[in-house]
C-alpha positions as CSV (number, residue, x, y, z in Angstrom):
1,X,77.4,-9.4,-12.8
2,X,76.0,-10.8,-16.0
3,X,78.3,-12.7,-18.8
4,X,80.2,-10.8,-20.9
5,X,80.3,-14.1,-23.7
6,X,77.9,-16.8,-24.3
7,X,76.2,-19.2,-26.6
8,X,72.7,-17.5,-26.5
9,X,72.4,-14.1,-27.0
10,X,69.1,-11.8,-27.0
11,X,68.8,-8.7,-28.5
12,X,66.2,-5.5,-28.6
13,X,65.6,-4.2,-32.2
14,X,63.3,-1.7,-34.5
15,X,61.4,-2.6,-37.2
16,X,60.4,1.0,-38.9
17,X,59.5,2.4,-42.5
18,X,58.8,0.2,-45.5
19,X,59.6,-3.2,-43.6
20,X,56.6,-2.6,-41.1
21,X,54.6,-4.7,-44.6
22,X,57.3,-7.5,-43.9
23,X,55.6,-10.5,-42.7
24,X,56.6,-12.0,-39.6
25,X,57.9,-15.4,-41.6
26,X,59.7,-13.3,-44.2
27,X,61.5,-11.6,-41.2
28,X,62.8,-14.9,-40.1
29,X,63.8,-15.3,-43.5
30,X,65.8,-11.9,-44.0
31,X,67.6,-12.4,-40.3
32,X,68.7,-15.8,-41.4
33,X,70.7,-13.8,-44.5
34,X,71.8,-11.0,-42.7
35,X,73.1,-13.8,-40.2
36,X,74.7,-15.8,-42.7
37,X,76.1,-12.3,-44.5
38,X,77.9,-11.5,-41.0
39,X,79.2,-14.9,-40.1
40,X,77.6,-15.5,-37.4
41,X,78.0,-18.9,-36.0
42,X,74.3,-19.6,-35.4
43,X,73.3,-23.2,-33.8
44,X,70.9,-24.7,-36.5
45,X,67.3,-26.5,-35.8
46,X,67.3,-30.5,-37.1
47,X,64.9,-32.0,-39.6
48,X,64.9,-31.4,-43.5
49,X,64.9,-27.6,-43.8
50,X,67.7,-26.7,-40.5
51,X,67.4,-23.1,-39.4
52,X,68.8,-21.0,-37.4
53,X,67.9,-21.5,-33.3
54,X,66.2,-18.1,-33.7
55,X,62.8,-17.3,-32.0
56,X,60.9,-13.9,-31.5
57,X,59.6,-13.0,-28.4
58,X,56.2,-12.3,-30.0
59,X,55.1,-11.6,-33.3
60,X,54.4,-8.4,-34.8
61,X,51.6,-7.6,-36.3
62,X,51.8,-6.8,-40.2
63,X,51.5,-3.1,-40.6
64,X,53.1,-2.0,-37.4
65,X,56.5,-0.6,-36.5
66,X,58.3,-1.9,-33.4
67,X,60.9,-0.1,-31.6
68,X,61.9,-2.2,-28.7
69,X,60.7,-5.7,-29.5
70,X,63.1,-8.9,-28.6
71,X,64.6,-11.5,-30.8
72,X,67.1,-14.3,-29.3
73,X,69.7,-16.3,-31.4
74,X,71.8,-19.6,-30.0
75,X,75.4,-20.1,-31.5
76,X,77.9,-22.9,-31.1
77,X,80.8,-21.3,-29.8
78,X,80.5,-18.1,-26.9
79,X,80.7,-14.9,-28.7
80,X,80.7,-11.7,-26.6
81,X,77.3,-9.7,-27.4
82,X,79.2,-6.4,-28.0
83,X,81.6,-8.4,-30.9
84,X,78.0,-9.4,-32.9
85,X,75.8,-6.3,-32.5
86,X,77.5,-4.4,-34.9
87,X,77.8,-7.2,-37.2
88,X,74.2,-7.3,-37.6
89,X,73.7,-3.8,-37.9
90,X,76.5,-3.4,-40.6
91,X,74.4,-6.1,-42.5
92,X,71.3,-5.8,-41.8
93,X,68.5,-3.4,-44.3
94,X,66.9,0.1,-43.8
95,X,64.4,0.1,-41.1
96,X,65.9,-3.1,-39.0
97,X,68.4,-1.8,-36.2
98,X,69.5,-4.1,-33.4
99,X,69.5,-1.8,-30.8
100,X,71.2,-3.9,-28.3
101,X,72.5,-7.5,-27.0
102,X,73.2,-9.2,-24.1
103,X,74.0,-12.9,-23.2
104,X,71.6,-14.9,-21.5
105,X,71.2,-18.5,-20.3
106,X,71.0,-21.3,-22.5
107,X,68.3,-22.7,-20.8
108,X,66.9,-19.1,-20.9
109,X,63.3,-18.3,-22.8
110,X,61.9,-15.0,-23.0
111,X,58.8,-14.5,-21.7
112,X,56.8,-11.6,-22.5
113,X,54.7,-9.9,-19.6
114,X,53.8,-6.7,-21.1
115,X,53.1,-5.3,-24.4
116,X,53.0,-1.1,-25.0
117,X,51.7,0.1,-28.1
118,X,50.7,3.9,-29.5
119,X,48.9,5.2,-32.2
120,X,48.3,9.2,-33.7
121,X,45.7,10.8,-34.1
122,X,44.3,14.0,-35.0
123,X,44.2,16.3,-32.1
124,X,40.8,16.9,-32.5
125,X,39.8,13.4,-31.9
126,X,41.0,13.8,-28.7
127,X,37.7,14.3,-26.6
128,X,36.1,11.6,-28.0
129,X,39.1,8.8,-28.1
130,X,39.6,9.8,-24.1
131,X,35.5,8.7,-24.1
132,X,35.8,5.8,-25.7
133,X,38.7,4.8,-23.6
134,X,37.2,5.6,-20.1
135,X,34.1,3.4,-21.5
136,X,36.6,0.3,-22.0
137,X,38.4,0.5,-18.9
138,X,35.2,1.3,-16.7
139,X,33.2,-1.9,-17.9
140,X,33.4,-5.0,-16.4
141,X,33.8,-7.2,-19.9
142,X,34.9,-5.8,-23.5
143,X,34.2,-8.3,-26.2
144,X,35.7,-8.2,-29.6
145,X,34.9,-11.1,-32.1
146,X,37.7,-13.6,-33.4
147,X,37.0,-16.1,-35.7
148,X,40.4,-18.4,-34.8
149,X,40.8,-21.0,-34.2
150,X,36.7,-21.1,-34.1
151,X,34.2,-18.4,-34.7
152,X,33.6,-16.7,-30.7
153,X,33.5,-13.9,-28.5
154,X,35.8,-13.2,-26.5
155,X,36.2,-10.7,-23.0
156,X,39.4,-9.2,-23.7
157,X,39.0,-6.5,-20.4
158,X,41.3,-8.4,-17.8
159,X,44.6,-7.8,-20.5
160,X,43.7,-4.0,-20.4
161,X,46.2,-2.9,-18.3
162,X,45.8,0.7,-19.3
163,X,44.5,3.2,-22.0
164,X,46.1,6.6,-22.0
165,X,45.3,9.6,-23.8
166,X,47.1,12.3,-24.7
167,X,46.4,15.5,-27.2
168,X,46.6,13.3,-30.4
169,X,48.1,10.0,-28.9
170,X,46.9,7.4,-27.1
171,X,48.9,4.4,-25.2
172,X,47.6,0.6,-25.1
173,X,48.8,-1.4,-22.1
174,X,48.1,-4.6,-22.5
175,X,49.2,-7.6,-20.8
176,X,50.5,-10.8,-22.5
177,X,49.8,-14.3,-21.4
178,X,50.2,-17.8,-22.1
179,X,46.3,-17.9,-23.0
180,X,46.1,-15.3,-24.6
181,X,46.2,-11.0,-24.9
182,X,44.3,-8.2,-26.6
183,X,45.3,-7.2,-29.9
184,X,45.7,-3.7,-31.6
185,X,43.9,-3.8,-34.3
186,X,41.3,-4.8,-31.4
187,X,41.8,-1.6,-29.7
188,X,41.8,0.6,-32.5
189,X,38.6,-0.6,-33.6
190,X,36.9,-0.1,-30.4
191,X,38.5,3.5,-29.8
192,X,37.3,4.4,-32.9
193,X,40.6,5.0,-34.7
194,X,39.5,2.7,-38.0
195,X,39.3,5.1,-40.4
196,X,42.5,7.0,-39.0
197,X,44.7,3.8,-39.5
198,X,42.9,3.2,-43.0
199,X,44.3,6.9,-43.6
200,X,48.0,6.3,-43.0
201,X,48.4,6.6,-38.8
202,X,50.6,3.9,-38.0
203,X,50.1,1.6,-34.8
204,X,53.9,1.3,-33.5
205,X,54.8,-1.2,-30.3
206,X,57.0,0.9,-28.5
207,X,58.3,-2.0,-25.8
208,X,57.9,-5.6,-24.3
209,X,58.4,-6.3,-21.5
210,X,60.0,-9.8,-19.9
211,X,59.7,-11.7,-17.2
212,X,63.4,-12.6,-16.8
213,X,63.9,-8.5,-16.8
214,X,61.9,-7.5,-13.7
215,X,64.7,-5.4,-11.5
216,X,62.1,-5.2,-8.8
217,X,58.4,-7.2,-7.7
218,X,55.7,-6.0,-9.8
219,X,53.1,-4.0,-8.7
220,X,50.8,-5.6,-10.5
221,X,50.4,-9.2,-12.2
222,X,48.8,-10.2,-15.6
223,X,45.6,-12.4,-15.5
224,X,45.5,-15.8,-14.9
225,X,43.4,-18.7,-17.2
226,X,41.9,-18.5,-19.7
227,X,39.4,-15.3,-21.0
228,X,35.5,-15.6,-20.7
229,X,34.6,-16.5,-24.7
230,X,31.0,-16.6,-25.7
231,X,29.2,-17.9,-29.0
232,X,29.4,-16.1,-31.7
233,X,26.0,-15.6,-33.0
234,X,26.2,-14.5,-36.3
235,X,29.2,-14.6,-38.6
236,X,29.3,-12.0,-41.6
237,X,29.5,-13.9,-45.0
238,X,32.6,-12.9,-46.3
239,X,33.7,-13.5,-42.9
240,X,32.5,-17.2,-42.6
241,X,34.0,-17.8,-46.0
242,X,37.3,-17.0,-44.8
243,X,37.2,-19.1,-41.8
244,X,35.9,-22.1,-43.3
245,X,38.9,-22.0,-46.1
246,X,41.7,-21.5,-43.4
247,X,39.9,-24.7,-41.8
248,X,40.0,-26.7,-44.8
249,X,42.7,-29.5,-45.5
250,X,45.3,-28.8,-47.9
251,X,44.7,-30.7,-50.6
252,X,46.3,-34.8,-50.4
253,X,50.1,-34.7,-52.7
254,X,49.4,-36.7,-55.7
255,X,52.0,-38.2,-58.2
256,X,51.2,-38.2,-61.9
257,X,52.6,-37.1,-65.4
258,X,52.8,-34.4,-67.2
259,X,53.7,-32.9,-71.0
260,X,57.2,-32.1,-69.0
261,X,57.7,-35.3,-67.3
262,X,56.9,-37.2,-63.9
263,X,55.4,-33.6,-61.0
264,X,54.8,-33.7,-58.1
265,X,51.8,-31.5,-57.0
């Protein structure tokens, strides 16, 4: 029977509406108020800038809603997960909802298996998104290009777990591993969908799935390794531009005066 207190709890939440154009840092950010608003006794990180001991299952990516993504939070003293959920909530903004908490392990890390995402469509689209998706899922590699952490191609086909189409809907299954995944922006691009998510449709994860949280043995397994990558033969401008600035060093601190006084830069 699992814990009814703890000192680590982890909880399943929606992110909807405007916050979907949150950032995954400024997230962290707005859960460390609402924490601090509630009076939650949250352990903190060491160093110069302490935090809360708060870590995300995995990332969202900007423009997308979640539904049932995973967030876990030590504190210093047990606290029963029922006594904090509605803490949160009563703090927390428009379009973040903790949906539910339970108390895990402190020695526990969630590790995500699975990843299930959905995107509209017009219904018309149907016949040739259910195309484009029996292509993916009948070849032996898909390549997409990625330009980090250096310009390459990479076979993202062994974390297609599944492509499902429906009458203007279609559900990405996509396994999640230590090396790696398939994004969704990814998919959507290779469906065809880029000018449907440029009009509005929004890509929305709808689960993750953990290891820890398997009631019975999988039927299946995510890959193993690392994916096939190849060269990337030619880079787009605007593209290599990019990719050289992210690579760049910030710039070395220097101390110096000013009209205001002594700044550091």
């Amino acid at each position: 029977m699992p814990a009814t207190t703890g000192d680590k709890l982890r909880f399943r939440f929606a992110k909807t509406g405007a916050l979907r154009l949150l950032g995954h840092q400024d997230l962290v950010r707005s859960v460390e108020r609402l924490l601090r608003r509630a009076a939650v006794p949250f352990r903190q990180t060491q160093g110069f800038h302490p935090g809360p001991r708060l870590i995300f299952a995995l990332s969202l990516p900007l423009g997308a809603d979640a539904l049932d993504d995973v967030v876990e939070l030590e504190l210093t003293s047990p606290h029963a997960a029922e006594d904090v959920l509605p803490r949160l909530n009563a703090q927390s903004p428009e379009g973040l909802h903790f949906r539910e908490a339970r108390v895990v392990p402190l020695k526990t890390t969630a590790m995500v298996r699975r990843a299930v995402y959905r995107i509209a469509f017009p219904d018309e689209m149907t016949p040739a998104v259910e195309a484009s998706a029996a292509g993916l899922l009948s070849s032996e590699r898909v390549w997409v290009d990625r330009l980090h952490p250096t310009p390459r191609r990479t076979n993202i086909r062994p974390f297609l777990r599944g492509l499902t189409v429906t009458p203007g809907e279609v559900s990405l299954d996509l396994w999640v591993t230590p090396c790696g995944s398939a994004r969704g922006d990814e998919l959507t691009r290779l469906l065809g969908l880029t000018e449907v998510v440029a009009g509005g449709s929004v890509l929305t994860r709808v689960t993750l799935e953990l290891h820890d949280e398997l009631t019975a043995p999988p039927g299946d397994s995510p890959p193993e390794g690392r994916p096939e990558t190849a060269p990337l033969e030619h880079v787009p401008a605007a593209l290599a531009r990019d990719a050289a600035h992210d690579a760049s060093p910030p710039p070395a601190a220097t101390w110096g005066p000013s009209p205001d006084g002594p700044e550091v830069e």
